[in-house]
N, C-alpha and C positions, 0 to 999 in steps of 0.2 A: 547738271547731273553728274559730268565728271568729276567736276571743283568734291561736290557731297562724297561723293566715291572714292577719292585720293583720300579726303581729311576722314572720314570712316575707316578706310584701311589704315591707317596712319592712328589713329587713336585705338585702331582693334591690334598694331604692332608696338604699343608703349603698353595695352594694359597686359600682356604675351611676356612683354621683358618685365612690365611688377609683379606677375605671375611666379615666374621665373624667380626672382631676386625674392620673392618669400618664400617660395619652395628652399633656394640653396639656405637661406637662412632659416627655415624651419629644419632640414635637413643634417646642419651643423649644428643646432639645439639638441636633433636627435643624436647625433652620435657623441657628443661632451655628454648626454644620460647613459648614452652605453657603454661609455667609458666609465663613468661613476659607478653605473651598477657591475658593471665587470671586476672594477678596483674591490666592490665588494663581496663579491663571489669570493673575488681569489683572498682575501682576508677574513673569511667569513670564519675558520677555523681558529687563527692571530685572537681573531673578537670573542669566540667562545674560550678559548682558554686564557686569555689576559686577566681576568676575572680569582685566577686562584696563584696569579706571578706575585702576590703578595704573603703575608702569613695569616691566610685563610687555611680553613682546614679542610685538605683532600683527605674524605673518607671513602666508606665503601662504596657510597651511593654516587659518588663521585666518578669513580674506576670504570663500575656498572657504566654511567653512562656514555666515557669514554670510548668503554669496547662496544658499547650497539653504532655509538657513530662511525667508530670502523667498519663495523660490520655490514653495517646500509651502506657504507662505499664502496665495499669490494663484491666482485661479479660473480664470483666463484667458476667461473668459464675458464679458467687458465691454473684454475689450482685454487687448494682447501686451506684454512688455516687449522694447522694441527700443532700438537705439543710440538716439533720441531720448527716450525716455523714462521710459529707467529708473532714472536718478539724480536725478530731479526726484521719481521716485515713491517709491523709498526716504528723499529728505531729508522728504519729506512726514508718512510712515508710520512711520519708523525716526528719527526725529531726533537721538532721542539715542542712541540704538548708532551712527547715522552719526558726530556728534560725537565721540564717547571714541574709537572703531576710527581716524577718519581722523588723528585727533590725537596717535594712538601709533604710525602706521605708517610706516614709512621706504620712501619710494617715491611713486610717483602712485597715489593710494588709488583715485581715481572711475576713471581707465583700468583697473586692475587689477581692481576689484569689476565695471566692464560685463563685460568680459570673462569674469568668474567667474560672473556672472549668466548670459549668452548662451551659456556654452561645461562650465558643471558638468555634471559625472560623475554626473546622476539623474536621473528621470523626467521629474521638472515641470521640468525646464530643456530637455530632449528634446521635450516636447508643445509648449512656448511654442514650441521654434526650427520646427516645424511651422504653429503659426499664424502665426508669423512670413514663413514661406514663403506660406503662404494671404494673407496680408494685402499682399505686394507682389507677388503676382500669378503666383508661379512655377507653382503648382497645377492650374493651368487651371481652378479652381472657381466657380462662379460666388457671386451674392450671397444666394442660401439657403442656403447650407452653412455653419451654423455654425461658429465656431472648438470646439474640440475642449478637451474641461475637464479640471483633475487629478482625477482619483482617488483624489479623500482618504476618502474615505467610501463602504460599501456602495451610499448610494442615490446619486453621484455614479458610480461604476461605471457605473451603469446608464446613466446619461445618458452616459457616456463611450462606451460600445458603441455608443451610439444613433448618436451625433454621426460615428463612424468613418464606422460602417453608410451612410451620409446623406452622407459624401464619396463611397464607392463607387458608390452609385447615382447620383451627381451624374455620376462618368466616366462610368460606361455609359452614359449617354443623351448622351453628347457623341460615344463612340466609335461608337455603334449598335450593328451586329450584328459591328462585328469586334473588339468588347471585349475576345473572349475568347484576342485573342494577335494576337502581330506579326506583319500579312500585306503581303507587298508593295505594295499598295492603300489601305494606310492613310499617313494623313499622318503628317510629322513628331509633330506635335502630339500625334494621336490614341497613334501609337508612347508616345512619354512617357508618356501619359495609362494606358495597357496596363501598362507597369511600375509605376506609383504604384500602381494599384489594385491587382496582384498583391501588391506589396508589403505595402501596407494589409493586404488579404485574410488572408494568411499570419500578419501581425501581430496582431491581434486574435482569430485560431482559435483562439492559444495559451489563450485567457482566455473563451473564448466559453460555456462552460457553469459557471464559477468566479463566484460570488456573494459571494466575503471581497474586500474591497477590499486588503486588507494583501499578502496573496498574490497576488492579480491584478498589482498593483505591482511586486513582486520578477520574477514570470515576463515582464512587458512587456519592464522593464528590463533584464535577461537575454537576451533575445528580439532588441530593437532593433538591435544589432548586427550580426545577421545578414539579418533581413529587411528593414530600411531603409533598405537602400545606395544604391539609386536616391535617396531623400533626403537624406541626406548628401552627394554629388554634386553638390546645390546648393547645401551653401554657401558654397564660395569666390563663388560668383557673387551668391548674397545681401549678403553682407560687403564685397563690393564696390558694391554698390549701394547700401545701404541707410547 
């Protein structure tokens, strides 16, 4: 019964180390993948624009979609892109898709990409022209109210609900008790202040029990057009200003 007992433990401590030696070896499989896929993350950008390092022709629809890829990369947490600063911040970030795109384009490339930055057809170019508005003061918000972030990700949703939520209450404590609609007694001011927040309000119920980021994004985007028009409204007068 010992002799069985030795050579049991004995065959239960070889199958422990082939265990072992396909783990490290499955292990080292995984990380040459995460390397691979890493190598392609960080090139992912190289691979989207190598495509037009030739005498292919960047046009408009080209520009367009240069600036939404920006714009799905920046957080807007730390700042807006506006007429000052958003071609300083792509030749920073972007240097070399700025390089190959402006040097294939026929036309004024930096007017034509601000513009396609400030004015695309998608969310995070809709949320910036919001902070954009917060940032020179159309909002009446004051300076706790954070700027409002994309929604690239589930737990960014969340902060984005937040951030809404947190302009709303920033009005009603400006309008007090007549927040909840335009009375002849309230100021100018206050009026505006009534539609933003209605606006808002409306805008974010669409999304308000929706925890998929991906979907929250499509219904905003959808959405914005209808219940945003009091912000839209502003910006000729943005654009003139700014």
């Amino acid at each position: 019964m010992q002799g069985i007992s030795a050579g049991t433990m004995e065959r239960k401590r070889q199958i422990d180390r082939e265990i072992r030696a396909l783990e490290s070896e499955l292990l080292g499989h995984i990380d040459s993948e995460l390397c691979r896929l890493g190598a392609l993350l960080r090139h992912a950008n190289r691979n989207w624009i190598s495509m037009y390092a030739t005498d292919m022709l960047v046009d408009a629809e080209v520009v367009d979609g240069f600036a939404k890829r920006i714009l799905d990369k920046h957080s807007f947490l730390k700042g807006v892109l506006d007429k000052g600063s958003t071609i300083a911040y792509i030749q920073r970030f972007y240097a070399q898709d700025y390089e190959i795109l402006s040097g294939l384009y026929k036309g004024n490339f930096d007017s034509d990409l601000l513009h396609a930055v400030l004015n695309a057809d998608c969310l995070s170019s809709k949320i910036n022209f919001l902070n954009r508005l917060r940032s020179n003061d159309f909002l009446h918000l004051g300076v706790s109210a954070e700027n409002i972030c994309n929604p690239g990700s589930d737990t960014m949703l969340g902060a984005f609900k937040l951030r809404c939520k947190n302009w709303i209450d920033e009005w009603k404590k400006k309008c007090g008790n007549n927040s909840g609609g335009t009375y002849p007694q309230m100021t100018s001011e206050q009026r505006s202040i009534a539609l933003l927040s209605l606006g808002m309000m409306q805008w974010i119920e669409h999304v308000e029990t929706i925890t998929d980021a991906e979907k929250a994004r499509e219904i905003l985007f959808s959405a914005y057009g209808t219940t945003m028009t009091s912000f839209e409204e502003l910006r000729k007068d943005l654009d003139s200003q700014s």
